[in-house]
C-alpha positions as CSV (number, residue, x, y, z in Angstrom):
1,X,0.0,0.0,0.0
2,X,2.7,2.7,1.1
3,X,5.1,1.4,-1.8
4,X,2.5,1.2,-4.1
5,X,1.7,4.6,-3.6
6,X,5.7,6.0,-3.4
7,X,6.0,4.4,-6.4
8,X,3.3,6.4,-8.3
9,X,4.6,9.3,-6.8
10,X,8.2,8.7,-7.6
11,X,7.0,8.0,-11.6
12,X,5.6,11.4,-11.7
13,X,8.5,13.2,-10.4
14,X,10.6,11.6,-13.1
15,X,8.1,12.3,-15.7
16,X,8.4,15.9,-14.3
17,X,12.3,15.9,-14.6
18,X,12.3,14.4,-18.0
19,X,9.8,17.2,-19.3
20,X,11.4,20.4,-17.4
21,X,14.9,19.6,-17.6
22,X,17.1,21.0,-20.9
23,X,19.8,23.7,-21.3
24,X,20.2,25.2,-24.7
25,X,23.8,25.6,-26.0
26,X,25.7,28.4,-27.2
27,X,27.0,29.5,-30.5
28,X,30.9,28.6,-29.1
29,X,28.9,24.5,-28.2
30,X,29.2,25.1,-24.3
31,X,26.3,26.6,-22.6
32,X,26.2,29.6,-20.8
33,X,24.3,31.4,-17.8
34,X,22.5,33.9,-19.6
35,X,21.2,31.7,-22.2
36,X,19.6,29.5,-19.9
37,X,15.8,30.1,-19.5
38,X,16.1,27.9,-16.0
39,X,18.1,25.7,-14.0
40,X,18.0,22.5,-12.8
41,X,19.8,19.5,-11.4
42,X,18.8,16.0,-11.6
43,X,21.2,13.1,-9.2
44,X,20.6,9.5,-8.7
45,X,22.6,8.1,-5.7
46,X,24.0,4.3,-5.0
47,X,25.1,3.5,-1.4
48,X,25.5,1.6,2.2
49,X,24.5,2.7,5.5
50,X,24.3,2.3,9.4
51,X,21.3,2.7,11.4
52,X,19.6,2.2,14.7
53,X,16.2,2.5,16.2
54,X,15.2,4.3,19.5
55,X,12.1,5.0,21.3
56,X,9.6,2.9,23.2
57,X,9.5,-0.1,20.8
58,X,13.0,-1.3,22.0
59,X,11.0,-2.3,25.4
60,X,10.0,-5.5,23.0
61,X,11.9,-5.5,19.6
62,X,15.1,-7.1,18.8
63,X,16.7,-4.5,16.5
64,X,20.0,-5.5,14.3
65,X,21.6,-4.5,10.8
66,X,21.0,-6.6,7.5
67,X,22.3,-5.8,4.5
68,X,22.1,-2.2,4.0
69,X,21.5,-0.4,0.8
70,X,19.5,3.1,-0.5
71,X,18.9,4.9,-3.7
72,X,18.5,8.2,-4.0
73,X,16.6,10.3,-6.3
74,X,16.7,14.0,-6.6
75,X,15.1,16.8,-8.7
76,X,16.6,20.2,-7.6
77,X,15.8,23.4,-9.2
78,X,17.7,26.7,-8.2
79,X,18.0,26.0,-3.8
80,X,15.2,24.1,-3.8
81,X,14.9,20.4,-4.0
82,X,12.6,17.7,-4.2
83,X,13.7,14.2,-3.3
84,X,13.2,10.4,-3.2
85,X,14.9,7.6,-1.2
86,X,14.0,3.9,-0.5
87,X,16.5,1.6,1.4
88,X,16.9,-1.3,3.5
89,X,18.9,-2.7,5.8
90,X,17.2,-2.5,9.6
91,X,15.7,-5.9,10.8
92,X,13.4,-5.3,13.4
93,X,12.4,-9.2,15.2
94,X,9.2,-9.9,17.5
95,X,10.1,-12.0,20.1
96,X,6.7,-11.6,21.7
97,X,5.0,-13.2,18.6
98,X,6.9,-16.5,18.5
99,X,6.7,-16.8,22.5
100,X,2.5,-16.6,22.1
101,X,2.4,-18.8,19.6
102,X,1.3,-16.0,17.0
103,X,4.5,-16.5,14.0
104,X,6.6,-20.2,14.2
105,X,10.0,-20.8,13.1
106,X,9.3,-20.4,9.7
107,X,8.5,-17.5,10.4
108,X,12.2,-16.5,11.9
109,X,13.5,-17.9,9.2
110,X,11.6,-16.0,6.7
111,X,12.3,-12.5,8.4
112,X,13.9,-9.7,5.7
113,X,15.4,-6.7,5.8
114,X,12.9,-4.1,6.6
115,X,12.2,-1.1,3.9
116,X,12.2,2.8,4.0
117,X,11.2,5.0,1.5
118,X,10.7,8.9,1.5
119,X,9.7,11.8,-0.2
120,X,11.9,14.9,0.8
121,X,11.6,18.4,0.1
122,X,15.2,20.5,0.5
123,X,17.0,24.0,0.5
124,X,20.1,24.2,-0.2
125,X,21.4,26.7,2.9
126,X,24.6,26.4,2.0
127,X,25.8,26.1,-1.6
128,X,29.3,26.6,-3.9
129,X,31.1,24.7,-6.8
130,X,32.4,22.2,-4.7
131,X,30.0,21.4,-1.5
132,X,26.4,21.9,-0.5
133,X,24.7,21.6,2.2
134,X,20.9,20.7,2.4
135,X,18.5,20.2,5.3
136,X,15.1,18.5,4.2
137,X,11.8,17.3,5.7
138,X,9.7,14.7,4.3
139,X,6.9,12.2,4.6
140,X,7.7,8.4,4.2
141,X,6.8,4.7,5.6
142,X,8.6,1.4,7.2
143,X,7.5,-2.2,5.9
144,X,8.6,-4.2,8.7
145,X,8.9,-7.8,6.9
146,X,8.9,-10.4,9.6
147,X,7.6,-13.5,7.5
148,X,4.2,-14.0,7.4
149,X,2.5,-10.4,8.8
150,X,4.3,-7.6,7.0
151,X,3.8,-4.1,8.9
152,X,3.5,-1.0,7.5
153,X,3.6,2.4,9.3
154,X,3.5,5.9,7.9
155,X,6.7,8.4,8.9
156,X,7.8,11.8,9.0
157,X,10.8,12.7,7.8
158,X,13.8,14.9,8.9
159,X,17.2,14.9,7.9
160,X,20.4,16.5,6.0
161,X,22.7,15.7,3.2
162,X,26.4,16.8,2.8
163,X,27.3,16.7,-1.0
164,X,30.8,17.2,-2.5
165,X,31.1,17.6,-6.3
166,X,33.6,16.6,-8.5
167,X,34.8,17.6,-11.8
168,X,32.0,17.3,-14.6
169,X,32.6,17.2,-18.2
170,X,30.5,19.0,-20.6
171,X,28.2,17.3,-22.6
172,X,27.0,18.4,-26.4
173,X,24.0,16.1,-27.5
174,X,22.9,17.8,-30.3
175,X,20.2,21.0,-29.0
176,X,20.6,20.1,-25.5
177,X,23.8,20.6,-23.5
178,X,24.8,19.7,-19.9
179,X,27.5,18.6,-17.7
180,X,27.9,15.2,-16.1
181,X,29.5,15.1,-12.9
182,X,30.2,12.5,-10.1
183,X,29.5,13.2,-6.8
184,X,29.9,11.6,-3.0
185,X,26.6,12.7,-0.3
186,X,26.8,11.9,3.8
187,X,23.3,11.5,4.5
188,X,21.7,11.7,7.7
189,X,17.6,10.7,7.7
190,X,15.6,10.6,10.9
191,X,12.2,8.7,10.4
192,X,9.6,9.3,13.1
193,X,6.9,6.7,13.1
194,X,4.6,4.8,15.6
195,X,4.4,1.4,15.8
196,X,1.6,-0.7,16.8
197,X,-0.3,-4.8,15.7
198,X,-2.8,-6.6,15.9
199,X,-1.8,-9.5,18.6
200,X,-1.5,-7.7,21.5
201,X,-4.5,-7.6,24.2
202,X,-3.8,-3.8,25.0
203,X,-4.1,-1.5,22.1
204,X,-1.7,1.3,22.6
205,X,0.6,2.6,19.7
206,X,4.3,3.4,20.5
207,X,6.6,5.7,19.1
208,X,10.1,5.2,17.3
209,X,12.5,7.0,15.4
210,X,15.1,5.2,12.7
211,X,18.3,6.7,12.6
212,X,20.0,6.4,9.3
213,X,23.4,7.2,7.8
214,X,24.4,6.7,4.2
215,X,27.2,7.2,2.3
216,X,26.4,7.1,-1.4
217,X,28.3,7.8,-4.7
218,X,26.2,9.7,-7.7
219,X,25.8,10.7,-10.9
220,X,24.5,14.2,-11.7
221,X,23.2,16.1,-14.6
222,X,24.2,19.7,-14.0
């Protein structure tokens, strides 16, 4: 349900790159400032992390690390940007459930890494050639995948990213012009959520926060 609905959003934010994006070019080949009509960045992102969780639902979770990975997507226009993650890597255990009875040991052996994904909106507060640096907020969701009951939980988002450009090169395609660049982002996310199920006699919801920090290496169309 949540990553159906991430998914339709994160179509039409690359439908909206793919239509506003495009940088004419000069007479000399290379483009210019002042014969741009607009400007705008578009970065995908590849990378690892290291998380925890804190909050109330350690009281009865078993929290460890999988296999970590995230993607990054990111539409920025001007200081402004618009963004979209989804990663895994936390696994968050029940040991409640297979004490009652409620999951077996196929089950345990059938719990995944757990999912994020977020929709981010950014300003770039600090900006030059080289660095940037870009507080966001953002709505999201967990899957927590523990075999047979997947969980899903709505989020809110806050976070920062730390980006460091490297050299581009200058691309000519014809009527459209733009430099390609590679670039390394420190990303901190912080997703606030509240957990709660179906199996438990009291009905109470309790509140958690993921902590998430990525290191991922990108490609950007500047």
């Amino acid at each position: 349900m949540i990553l159906n609905k991430f998914k339709s959003l994160l179509a039409i934010l690359l439908l909206a790159s793919t239509c506003l994006w495009a940088e004419p070019v000069g007479a000399s080949g290379k483009s210019s400032d002042d014969e741009r009509s607009y400007w705008i960045d578009i970065a995908l992102f590849f990378g690892s992390w290291v998380g925890t969780t804190t909050g109330d639902v350690n009281k009865y979770l078993d929290v460890k690390m999988g296999f970590p990975f995230i993607i990054d997507f990111e539409l920025q226009l001007s200081r402004v940007a618009v963004g979209f993650y989804y990663g895994w890597g936390l696994i968050h255990s029940f040991p409640y459930l297979y004490d009652d009875g409620y999951f077996t040991e196929y089950d345990r052996d059938n719990e995944a890494t757990d999912e994020s994904l977020g929709l981010t909106l950014g300003y770039a507060v600090f900006n030059t050639r080289y660095v940037e640096l870009q507080p966001f907020i953002g709505i999201g969701g967990n899957i927590f995948n523990n075999g047979a009951d997947d969980m899903q939980f709505s989020t809110f988002i806050m976070g920062g990213n730390v980006d460091f450009r490297f050299d581009s090169r200058y691309i000519n395609a014809g009527e459209i012009g733009f430099n390609l660049g590679l670039m390394l982002r420190l990303k901190y996310i912080a997703e606030f959520g509240s957990f709660s199920d179906k199996y438990r006699d009291v009905k109470y919801e309790n509140y958690y926060i993921n902590h998430i920090f990525a290191v991922s290496l990108g490609i950007a169309i500047m």
